[in-house]
Backbone atoms as SQL, in Angstrom:
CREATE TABLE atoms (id INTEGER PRIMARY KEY, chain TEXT, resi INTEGER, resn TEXT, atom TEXT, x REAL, y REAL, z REAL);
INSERT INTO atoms VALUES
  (1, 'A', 1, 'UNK', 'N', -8.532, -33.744, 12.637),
  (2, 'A', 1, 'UNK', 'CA', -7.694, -32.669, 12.151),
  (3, 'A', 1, 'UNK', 'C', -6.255, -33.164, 12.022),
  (4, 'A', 2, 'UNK', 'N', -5.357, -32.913, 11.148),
  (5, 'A', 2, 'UNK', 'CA', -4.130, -32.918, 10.673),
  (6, 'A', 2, 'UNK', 'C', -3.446, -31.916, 11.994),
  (7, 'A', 3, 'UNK', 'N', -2.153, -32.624, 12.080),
  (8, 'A', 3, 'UNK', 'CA', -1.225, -32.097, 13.082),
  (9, 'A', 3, 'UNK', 'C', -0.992, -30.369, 12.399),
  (10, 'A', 4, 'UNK', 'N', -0.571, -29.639, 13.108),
  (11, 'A', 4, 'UNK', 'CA', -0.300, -28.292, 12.921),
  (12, 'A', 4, 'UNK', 'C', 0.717, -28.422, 11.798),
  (13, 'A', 5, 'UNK', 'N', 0.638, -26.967, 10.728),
  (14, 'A', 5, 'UNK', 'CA', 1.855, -27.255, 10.157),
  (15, 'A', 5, 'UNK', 'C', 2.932, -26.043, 10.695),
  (16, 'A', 6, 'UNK', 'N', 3.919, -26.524, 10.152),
  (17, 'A', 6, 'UNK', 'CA', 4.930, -25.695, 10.044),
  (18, 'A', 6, 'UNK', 'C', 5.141, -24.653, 9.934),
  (19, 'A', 7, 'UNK', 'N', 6.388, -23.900, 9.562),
  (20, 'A', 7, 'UNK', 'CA', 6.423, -22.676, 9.646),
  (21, 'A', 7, 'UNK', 'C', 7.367, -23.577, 7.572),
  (22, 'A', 8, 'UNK', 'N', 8.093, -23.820, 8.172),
  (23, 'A', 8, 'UNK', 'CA', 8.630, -23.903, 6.851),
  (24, 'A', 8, 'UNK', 'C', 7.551, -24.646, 5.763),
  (25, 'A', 9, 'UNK', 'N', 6.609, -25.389, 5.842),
  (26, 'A', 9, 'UNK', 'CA', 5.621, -25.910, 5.388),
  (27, 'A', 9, 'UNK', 'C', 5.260, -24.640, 4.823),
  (28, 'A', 10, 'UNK', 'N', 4.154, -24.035, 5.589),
  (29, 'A', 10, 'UNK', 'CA', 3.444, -22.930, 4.985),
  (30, 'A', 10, 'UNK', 'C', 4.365, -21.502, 4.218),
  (31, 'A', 11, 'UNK', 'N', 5.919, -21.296, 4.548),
  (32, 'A', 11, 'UNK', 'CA', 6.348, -20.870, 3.584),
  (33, 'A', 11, 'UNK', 'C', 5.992, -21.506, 2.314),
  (34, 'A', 12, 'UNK', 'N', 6.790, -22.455, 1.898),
  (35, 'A', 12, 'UNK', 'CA', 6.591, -23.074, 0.759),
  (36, 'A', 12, 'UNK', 'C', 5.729, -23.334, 0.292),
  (37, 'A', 13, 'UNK', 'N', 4.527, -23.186, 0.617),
  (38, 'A', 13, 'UNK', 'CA', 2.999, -22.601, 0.638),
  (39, 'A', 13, 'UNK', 'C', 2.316, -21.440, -0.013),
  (40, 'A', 14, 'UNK', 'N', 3.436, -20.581, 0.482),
  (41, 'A', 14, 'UNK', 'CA', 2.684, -19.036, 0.014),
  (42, 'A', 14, 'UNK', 'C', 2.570, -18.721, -1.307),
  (43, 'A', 15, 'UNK', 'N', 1.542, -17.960, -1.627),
  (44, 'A', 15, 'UNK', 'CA', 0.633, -17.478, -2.751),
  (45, 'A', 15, 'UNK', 'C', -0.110, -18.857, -3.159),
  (46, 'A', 16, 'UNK', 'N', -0.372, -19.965, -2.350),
  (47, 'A', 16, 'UNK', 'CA', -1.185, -20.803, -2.643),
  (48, 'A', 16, 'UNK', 'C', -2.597, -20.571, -2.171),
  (49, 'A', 17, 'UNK', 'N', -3.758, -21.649, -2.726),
  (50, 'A', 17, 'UNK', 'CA', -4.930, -21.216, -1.972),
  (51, 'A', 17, 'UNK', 'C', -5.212, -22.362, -1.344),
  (52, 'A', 18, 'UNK', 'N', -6.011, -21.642, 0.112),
  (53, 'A', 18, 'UNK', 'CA', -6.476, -22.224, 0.763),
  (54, 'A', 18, 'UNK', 'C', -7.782, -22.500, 0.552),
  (55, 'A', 19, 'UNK', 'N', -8.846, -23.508, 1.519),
  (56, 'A', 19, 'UNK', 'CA', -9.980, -23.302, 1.554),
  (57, 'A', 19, 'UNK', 'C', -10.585, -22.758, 3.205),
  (58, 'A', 20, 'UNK', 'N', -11.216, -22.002, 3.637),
  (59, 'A', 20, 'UNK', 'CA', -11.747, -21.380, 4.553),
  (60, 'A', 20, 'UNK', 'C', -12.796, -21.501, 5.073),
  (61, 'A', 21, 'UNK', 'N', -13.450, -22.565, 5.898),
  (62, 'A', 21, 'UNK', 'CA', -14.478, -23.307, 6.245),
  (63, 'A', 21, 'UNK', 'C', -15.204, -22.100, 6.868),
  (64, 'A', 22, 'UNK', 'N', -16.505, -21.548, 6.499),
  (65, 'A', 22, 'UNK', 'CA', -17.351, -20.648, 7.206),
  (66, 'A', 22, 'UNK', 'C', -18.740, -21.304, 7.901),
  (67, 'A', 23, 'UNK', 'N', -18.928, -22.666, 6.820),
  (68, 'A', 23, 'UNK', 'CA', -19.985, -23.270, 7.513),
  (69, 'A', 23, 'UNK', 'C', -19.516, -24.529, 6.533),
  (70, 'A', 24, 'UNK', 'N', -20.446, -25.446, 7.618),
  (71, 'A', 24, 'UNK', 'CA', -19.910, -26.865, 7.468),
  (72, 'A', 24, 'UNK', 'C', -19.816, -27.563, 6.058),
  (73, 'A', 25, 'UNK', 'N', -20.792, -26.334, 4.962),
  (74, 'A', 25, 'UNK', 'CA', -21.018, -27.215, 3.867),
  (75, 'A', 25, 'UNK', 'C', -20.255, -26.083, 2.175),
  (76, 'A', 26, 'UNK', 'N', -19.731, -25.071, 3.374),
  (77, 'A', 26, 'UNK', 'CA', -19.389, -23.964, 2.493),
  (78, 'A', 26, 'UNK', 'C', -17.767, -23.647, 2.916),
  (79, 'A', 27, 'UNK', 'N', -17.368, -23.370, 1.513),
  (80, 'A', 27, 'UNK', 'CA', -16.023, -23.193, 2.086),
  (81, 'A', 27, 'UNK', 'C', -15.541, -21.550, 0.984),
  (82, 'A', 28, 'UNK', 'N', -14.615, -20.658, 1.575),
  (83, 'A', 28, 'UNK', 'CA', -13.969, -19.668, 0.446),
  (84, 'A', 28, 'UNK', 'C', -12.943, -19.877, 0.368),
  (85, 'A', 29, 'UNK', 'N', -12.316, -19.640, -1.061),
  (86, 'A', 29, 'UNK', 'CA', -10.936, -19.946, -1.659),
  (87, 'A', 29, 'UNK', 'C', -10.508, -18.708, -0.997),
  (88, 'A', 30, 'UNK', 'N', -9.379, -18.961, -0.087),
  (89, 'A', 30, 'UNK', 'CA', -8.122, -17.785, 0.273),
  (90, 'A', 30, 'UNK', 'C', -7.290, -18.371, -0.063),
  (91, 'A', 31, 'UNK', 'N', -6.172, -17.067, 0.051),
  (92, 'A', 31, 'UNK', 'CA', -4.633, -16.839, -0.423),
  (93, 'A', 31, 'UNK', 'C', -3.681, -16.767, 0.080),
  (94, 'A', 32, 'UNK', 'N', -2.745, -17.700, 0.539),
  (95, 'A', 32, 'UNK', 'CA', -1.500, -17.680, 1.392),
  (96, 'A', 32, 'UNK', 'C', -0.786, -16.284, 1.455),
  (97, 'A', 33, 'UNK', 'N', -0.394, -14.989, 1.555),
  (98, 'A', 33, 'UNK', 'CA', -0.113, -13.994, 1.115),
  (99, 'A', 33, 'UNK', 'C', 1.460, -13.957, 1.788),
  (100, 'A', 34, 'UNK', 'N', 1.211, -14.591, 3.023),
  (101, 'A', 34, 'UNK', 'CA', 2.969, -14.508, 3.742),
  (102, 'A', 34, 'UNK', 'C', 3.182, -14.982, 5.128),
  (103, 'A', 35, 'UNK', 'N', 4.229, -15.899, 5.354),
  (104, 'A', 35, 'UNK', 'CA', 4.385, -16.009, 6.600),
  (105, 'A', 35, 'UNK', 'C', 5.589, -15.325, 7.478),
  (106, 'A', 36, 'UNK', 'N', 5.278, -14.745, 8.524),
  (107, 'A', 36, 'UNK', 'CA', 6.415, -14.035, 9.309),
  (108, 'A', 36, 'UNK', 'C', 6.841, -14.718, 10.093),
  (109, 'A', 37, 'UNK', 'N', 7.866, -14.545, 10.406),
  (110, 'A', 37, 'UNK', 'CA', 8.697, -15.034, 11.729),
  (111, 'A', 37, 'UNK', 'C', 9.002, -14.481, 13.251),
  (112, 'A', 38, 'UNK', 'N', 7.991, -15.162, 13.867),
  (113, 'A', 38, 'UNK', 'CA', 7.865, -14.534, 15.359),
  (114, 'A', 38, 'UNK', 'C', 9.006, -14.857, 16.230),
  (115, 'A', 39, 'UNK', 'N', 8.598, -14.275, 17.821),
  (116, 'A', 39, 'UNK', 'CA', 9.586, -14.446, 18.414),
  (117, 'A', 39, 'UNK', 'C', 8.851, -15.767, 19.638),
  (118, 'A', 40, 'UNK', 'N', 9.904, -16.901, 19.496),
  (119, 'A', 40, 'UNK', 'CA', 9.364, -17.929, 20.465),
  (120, 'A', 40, 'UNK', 'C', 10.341, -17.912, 21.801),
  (121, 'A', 41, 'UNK', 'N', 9.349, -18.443, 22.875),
  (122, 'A', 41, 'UNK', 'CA', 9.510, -18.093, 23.872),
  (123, 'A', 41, 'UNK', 'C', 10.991, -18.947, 24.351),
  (124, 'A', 42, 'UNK', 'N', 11.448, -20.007, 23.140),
  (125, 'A', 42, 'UNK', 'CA', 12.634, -20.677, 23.574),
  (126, 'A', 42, 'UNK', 'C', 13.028, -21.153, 22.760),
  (127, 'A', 43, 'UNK', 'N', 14.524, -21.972, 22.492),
  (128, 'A', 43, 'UNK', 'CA', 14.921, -22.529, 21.161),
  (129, 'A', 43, 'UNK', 'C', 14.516, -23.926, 20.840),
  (130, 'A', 44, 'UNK', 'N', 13.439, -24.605, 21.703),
  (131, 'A', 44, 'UNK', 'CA', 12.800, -25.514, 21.370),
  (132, 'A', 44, 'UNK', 'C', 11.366, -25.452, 20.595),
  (133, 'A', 45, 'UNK', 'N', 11.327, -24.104, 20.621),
  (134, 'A', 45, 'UNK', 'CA', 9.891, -23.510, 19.814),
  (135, 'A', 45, 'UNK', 'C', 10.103, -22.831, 18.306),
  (136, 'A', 46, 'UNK', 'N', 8.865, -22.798, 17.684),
  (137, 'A', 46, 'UNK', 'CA', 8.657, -22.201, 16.735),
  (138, 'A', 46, 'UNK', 'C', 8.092, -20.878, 16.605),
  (139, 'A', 47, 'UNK', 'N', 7.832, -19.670, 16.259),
  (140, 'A', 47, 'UNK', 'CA', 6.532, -18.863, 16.642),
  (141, 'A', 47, 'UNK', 'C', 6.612, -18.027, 14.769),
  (142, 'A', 48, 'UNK', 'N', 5.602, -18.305, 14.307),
  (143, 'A', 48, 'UNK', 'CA', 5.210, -17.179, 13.454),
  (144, 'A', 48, 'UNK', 'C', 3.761, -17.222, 13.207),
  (145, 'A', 49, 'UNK', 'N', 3.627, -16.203, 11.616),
  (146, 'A', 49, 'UNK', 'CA', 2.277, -15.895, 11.677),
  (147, 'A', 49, 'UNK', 'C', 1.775, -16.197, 10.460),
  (148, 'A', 50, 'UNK', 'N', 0.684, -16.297, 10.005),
  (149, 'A', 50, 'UNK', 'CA', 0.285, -16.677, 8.561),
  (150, 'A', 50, 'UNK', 'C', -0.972, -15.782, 8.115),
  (151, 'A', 51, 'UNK', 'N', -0.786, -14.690, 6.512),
  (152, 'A', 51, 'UNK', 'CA', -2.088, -14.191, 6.428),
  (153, 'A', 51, 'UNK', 'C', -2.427, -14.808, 5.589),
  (154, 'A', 52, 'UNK', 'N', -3.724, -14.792, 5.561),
  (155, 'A', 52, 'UNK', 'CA', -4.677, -15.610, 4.630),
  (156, 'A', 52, 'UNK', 'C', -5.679, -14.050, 3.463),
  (157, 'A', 53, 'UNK', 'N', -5.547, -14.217, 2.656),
  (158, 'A', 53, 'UNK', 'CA', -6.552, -12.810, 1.683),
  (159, 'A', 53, 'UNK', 'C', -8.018, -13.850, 1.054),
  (160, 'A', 54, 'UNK', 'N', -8.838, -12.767, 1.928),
  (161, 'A', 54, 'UNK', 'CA', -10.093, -13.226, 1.512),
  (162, 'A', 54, 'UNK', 'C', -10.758, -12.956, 0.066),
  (163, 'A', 55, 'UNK', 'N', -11.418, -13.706, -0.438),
  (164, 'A', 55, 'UNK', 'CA', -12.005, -13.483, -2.015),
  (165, 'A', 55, 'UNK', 'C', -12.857, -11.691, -1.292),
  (166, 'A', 56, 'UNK', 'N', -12.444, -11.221, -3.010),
  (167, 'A', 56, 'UNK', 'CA', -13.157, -9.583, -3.098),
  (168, 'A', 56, 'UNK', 'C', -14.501, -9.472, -2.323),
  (169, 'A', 57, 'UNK', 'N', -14.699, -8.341, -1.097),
  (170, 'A', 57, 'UNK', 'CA', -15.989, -8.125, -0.518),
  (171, 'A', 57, 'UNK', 'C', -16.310, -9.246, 0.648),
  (172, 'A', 58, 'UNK', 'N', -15.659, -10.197, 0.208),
  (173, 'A', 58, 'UNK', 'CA', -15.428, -10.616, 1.916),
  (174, 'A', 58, 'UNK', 'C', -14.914, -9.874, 2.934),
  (175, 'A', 59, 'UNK', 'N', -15.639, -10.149, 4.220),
  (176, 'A', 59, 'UNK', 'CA', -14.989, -9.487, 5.519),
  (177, 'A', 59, 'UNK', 'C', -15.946, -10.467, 6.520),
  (178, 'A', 60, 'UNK', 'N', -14.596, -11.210, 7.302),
  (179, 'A', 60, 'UNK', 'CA', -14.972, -11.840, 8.563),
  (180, 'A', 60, 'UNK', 'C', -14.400, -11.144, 9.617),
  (181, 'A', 61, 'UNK', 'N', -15.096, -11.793, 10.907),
  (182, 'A', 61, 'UNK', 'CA', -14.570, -11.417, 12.008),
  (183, 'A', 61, 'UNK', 'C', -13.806, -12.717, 12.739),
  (184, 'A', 62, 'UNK', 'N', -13.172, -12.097, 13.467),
  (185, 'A', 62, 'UNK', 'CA', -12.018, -13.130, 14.249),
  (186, 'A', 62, 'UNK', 'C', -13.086, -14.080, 14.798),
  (187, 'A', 63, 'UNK', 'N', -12.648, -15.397, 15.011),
  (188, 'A', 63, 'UNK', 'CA', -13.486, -16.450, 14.930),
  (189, 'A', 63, 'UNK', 'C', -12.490, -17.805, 15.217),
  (190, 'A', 64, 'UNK', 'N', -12.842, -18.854, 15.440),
  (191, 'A', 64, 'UNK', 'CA', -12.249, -20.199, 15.120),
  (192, 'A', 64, 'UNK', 'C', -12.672, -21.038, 13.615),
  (193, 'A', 65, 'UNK', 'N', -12.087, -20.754, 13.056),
  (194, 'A', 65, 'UNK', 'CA', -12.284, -21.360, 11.398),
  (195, 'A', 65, 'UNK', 'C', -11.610, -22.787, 11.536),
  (196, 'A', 66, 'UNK', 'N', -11.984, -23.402, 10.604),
  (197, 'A', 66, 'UNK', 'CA', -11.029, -24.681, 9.526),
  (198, 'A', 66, 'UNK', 'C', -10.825, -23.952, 8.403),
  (199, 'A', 67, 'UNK', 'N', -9.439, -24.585, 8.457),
  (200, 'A', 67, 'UNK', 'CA', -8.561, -23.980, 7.281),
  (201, 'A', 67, 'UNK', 'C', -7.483, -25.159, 6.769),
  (202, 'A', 68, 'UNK', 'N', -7.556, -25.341, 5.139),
  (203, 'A', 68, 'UNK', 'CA', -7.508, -26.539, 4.929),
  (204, 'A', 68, 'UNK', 'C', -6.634, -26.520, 3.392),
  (205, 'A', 69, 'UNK', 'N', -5.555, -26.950, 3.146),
  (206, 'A', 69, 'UNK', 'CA', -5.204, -26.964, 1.767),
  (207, 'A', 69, 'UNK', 'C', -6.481, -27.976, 1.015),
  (208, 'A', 70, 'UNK', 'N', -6.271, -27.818, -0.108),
  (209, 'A', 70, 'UNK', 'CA', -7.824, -28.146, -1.141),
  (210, 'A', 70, 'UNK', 'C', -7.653, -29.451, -0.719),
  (211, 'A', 71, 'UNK', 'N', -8.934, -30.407, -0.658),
  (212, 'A', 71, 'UNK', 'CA', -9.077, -32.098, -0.133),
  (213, 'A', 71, 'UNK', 'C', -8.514, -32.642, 1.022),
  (214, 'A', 72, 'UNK', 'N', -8.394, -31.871, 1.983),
  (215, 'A', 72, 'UNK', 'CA', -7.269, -32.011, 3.067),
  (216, 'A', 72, 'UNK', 'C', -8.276, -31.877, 4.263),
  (217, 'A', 73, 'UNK', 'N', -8.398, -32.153, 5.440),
  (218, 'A', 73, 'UNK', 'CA', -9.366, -32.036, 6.740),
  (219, 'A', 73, 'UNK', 'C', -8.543, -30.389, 7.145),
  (220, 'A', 74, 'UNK', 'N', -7.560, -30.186, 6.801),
  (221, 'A', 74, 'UNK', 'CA', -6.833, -29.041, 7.197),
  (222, 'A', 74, 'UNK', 'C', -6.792, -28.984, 8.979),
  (223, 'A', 75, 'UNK', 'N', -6.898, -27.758, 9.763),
  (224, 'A', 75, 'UNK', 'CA', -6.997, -27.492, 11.361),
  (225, 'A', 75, 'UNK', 'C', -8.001, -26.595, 11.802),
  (226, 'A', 76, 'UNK', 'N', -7.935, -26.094, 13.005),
  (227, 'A', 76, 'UNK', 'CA', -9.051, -25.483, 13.761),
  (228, 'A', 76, 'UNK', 'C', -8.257, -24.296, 13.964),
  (229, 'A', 77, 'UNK', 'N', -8.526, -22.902, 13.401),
  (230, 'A', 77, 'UNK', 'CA', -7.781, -22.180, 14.055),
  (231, 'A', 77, 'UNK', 'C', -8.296, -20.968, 14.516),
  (232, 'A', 78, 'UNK', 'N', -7.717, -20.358, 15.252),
  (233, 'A', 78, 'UNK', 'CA', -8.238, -19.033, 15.801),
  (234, 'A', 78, 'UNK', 'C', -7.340, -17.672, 14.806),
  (235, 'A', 79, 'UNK', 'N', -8.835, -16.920, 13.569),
  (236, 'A', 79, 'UNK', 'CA', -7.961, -16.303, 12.868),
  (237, 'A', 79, 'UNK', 'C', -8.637, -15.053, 13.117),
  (238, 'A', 80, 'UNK', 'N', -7.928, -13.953, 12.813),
  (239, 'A', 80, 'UNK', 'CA', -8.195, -12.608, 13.291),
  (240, 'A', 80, 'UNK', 'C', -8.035, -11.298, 12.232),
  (241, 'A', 81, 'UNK', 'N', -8.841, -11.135, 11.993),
  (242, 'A', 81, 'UNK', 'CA', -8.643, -9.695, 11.091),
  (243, 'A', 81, 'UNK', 'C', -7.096, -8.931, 11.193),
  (244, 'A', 82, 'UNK', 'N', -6.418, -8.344, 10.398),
  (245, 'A', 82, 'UNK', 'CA', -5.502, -7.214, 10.058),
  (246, 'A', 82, 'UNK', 'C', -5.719, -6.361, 9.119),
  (247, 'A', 83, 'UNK', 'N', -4.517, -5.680, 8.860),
  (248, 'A', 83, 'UNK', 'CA', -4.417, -4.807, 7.557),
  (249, 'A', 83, 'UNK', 'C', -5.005, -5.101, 6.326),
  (250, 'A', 84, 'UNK', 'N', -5.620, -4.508, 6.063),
  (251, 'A', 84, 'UNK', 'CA', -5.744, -5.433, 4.284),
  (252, 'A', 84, 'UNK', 'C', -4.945, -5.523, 3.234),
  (253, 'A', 85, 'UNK', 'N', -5.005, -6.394, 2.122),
  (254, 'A', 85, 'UNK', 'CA', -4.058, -6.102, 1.375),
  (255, 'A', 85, 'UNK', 'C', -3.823, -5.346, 0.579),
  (256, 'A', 86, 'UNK', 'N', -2.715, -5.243, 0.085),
  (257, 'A', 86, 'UNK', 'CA', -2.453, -3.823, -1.054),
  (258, 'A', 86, 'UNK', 'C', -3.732, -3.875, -1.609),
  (259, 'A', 87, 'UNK', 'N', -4.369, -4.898, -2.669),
  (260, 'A', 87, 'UNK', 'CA', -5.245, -4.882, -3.493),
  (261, 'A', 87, 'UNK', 'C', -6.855, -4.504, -2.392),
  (262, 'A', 88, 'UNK', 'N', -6.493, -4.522, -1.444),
  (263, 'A', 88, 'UNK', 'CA', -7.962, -3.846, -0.409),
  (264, 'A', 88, 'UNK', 'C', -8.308, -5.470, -0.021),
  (265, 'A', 89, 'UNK', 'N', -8.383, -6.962, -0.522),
  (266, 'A', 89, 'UNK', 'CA', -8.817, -7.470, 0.357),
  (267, 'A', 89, 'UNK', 'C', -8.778, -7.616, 1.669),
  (268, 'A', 90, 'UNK', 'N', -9.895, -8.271, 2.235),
  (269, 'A', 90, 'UNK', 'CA', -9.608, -8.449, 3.952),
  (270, 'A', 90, 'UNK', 'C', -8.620, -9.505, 3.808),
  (271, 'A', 91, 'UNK', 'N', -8.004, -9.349, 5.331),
  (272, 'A', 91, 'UNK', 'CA', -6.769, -10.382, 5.397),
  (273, 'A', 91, 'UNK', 'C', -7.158, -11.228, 6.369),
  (274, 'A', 92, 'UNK', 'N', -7.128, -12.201, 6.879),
  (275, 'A', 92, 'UNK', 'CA', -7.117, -12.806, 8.543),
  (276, 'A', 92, 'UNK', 'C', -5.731, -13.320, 8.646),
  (277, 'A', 93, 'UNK', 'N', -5.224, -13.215, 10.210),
  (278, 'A', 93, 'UNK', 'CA', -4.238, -13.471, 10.105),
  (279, 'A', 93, 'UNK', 'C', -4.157, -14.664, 11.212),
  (280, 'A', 94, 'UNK', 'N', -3.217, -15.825, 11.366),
  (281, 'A', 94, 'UNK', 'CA', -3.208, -16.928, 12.391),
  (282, 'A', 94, 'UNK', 'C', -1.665, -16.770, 12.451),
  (283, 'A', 95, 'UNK', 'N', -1.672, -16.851, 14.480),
  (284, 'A', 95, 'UNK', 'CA', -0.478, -16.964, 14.615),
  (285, 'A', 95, 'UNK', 'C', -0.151, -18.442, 15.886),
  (286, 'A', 96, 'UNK', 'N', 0.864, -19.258, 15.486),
  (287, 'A', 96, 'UNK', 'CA', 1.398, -20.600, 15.291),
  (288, 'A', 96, 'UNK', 'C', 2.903, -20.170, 16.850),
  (289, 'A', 97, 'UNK', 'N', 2.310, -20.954, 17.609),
  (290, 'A', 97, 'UNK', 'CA', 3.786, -21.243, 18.784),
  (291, 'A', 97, 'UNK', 'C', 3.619, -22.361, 18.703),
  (292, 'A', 98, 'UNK', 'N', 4.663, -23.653, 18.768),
  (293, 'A', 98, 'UNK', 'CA', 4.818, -24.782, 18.808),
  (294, 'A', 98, 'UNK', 'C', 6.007, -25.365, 18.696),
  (295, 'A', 99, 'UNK', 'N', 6.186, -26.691, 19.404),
  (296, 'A', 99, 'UNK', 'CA', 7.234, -26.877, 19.434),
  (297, 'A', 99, 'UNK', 'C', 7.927, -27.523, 17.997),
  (298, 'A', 100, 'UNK', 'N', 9.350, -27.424, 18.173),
  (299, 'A', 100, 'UNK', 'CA', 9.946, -27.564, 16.446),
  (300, 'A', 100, 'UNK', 'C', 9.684, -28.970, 16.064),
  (301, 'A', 101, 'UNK', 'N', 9.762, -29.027, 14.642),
  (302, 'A', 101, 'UNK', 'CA', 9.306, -30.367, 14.385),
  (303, 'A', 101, 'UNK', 'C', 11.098, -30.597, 14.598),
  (304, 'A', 102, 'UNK', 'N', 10.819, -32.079, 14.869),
  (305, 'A', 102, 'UNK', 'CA', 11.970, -33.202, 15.157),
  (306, 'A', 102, 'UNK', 'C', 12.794, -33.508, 13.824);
């Protein structure tokens, strides 16, 4: 797996697609939709959040996924259902504490 990304990374990211590993040989195109800015526990940290919009009629449950820009090993993450989006897709959302990049 690729080191965690960023917070400013995955801004510059958004409305891109991801791929969404559900099984080892299957993947769904999601949608960067937005990243927020959390509160970290110190000024050596980072903390926000990232939603991901699932293709129409999808609906997962919170889980540990790979999640991966297209051709990329991407990471392991723990993502979790929210709100859906305006347009009704499901959303999952991953949220990122870590320390700042150097």
């Amino acid at each position: 797996m690729y080191p965690m990304p960023t917070q400013h990374d995955l801004q510059q990211a958004q409305g891109s697609r991801f791929q969404l590993w559900i099984a080892p040989d299957q993947a769904l195109d999601v949608e960067l939709l937005e990243v927020l800015v959390g509160n970290p526990m110190s000024s050596e940290y980072e903390s926000f959040s990232a939603a991901f919009a699932l293709p129409e009629q999808w609906d997962l449950p919170q889980a540990l996924y790979r999640l991966s820009p297209p051709g990329e090993e991407g990471w392991l993450l723990l993502l979790t259902p929210v709100q859906p989006a305006a347009d009704r897709r499901a959303v999952l959302q991953a949220v990122f504490h870590t320390r700042k990049a150097e």
